[in-house]
C-alpha positions as CSV (number, residue, x, y, z in Angstrom):
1,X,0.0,0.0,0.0
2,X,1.3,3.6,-1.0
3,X,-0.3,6.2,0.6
4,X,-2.2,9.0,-1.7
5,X,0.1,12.4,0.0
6,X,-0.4,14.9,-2.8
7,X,1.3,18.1,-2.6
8,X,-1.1,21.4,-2.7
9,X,0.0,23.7,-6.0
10,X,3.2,25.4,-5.1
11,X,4.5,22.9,-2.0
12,X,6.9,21.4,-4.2
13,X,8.5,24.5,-5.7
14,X,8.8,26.2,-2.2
15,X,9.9,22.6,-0.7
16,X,12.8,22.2,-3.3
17,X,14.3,25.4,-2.5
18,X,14.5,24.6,1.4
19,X,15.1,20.9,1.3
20,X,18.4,21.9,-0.6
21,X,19.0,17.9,-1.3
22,X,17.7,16.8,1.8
23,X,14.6,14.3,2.7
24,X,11.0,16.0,4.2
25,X,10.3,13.2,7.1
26,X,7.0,13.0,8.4
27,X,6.6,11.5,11.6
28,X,3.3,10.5,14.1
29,X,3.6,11.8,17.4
30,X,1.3,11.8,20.3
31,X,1.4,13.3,23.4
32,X,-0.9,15.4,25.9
33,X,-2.3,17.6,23.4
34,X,-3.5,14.8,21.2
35,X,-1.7,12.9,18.1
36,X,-0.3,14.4,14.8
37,X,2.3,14.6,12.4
38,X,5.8,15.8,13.0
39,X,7.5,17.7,9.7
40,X,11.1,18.0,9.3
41,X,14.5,17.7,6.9
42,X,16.1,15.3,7.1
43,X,19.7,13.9,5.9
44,X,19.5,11.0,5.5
45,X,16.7,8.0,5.8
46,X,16.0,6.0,8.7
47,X,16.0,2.6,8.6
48,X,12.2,1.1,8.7
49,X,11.1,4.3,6.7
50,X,8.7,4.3,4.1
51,X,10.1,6.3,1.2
52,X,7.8,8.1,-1.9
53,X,8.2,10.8,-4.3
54,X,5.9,13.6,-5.3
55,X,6.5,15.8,-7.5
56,X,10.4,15.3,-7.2
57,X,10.0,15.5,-3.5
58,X,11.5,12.6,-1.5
59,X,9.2,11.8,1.8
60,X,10.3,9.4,4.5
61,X,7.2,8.2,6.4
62,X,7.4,6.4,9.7
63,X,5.4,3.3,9.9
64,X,2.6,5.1,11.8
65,X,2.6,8.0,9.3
66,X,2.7,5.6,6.3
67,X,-0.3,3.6,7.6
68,X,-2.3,6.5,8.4
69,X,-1.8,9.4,5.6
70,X,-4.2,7.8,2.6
71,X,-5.5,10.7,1.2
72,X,-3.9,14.0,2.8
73,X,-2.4,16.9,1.3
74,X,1.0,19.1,2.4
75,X,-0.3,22.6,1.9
76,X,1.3,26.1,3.0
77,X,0.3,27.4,6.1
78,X,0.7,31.3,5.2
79,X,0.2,32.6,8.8
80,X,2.9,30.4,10.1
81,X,4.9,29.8,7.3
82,X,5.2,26.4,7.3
83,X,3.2,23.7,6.1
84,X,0.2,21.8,7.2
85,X,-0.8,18.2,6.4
86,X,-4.2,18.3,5.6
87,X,-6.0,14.9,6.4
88,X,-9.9,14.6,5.2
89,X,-10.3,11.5,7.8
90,X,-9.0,13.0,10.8
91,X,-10.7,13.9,13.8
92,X,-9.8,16.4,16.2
93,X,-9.2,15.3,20.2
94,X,-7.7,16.8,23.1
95,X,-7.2,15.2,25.8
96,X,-5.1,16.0,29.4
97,X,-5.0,14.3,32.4
């Protein structure tokens, strides 16, 4: 199974010029503000990554990422500048405690 992670028009161009070479890894985390994904460059792979291209974009998944991310979309997060992934089957959950 590959998972469907498209990139929203523009990602890739703005990607290539800060990846410089490097890997985007995309990682779950969890914690007490809920789960999500974890974006960052990388060097190098990991072993046990998952590894696709989009639009000349390498992106190393972690096993939890990989299973998970069917369907979702990088986009551009203007007000941060950064980038978002965009999943149509998430939920949103908070929990503390």
């Amino acid at each position: 199974m590959t998972p469907a992670i498209t990139l929203e028009s523009g990602v890739a161009e703005k990607l290539r010029s800060e990846l410089d070479g490097r890997i985007l890894r995309i990682s779950f985390t969890t914690g007490c503000g809920g789960s999500g994904y974890r974006l960052a460059f990388s060097d190098e792979i990991i072993d046990g990554d998952h590894v696709i291209a989009s639009d000349e974009i390498r992106i190393a998944l972690d096993d939890m990422a990989f299973r998970n991310l069917d369907g979702a979309k990088l986009v551009v997060a203007q007000e941060e500048d950064g980038y978002i992934v965009d999943h149509p089957s998430a939920a949103v959950c908070v929990w503390c405690g």
